[in-house]
C-alpha positions in Angstrom: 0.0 0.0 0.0 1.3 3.3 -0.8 0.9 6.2 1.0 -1.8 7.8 -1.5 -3.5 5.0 -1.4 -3.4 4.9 2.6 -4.6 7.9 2.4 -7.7 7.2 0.2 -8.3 4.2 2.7 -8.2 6.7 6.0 -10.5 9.1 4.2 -13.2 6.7 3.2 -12.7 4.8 5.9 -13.6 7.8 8.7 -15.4 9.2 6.5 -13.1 12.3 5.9 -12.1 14.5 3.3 -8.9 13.5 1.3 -7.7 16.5 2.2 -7.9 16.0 5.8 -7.3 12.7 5.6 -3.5 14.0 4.4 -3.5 16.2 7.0 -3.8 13.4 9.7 -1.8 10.9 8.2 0.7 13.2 7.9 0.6 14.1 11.8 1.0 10.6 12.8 4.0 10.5 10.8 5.4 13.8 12.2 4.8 12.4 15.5 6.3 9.3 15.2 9.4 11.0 14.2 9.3 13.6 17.2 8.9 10.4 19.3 11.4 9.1 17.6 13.8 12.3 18.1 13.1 12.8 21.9 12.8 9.5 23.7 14.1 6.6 21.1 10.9 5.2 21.0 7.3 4.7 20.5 4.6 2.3 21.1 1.0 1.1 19.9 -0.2 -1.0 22.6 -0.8 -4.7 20.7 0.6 -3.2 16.9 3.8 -2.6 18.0 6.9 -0.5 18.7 9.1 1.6 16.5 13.0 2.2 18.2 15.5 4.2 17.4 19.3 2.5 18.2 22.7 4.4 17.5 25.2 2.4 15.3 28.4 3.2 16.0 30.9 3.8 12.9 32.6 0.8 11.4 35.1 0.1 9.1 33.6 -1.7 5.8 34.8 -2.7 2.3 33.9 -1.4 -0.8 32.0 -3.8 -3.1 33.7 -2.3 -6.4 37.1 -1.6 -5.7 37.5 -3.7 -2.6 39.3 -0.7 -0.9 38.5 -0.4 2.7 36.1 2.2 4.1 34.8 3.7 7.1 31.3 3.6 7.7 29.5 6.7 9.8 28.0 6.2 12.9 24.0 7.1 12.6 20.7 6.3 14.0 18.7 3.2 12.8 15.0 2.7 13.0 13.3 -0.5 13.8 10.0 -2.2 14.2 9.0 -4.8 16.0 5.6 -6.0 15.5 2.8 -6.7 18.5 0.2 -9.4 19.2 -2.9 -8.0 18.0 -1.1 -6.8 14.3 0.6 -10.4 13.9 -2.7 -12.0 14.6 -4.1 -9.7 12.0 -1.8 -10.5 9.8 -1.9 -14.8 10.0 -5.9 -14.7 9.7 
């Protein structure tokens, strides 16, 4: 599902405009990311969680000229999915 069509599905769904159907789609993301940003992490009770972790820089290889590399430290983002979505899911 793309996000257009997520938001078609929202709009019809709660019977919204698509325009503020965007609008509150779009919030959710914005504060998943603030979330994100200010504690590391963020829960839907029985969906699941989204977590932020800090990879630390590595040293790597390039795949083309087989030189070495280092690699950046930065922030991953995972998900780790609850009960009630992975029940959802299997039936």
């Amino acid at each position: 599902m793309s996000k257009n069509e997520l938001v078609e599905f929202v709009a019809e769904d709660a019977g919204l405009s698509k325009a503020a159907a965007q609008k509150a789609v779009d919030a959710m993301w914005k504060g998943i990311e603030k979330g994100l940003k200010e504690s590391g992490k963020v829960t839907f009770v029985g969906y699941g969680t989204f977590s932020s972790k800090r990879r630390e820089g590595r040293e790597g290889i390039n795949p083309l000229t087989k030189e070495p590399m280092k690699i950046p430290a930065k922030n991953v983002i995972s998900f780790k999915a609850g009960s009630k979505l992975k029940d959802a899911v299997n039936n």
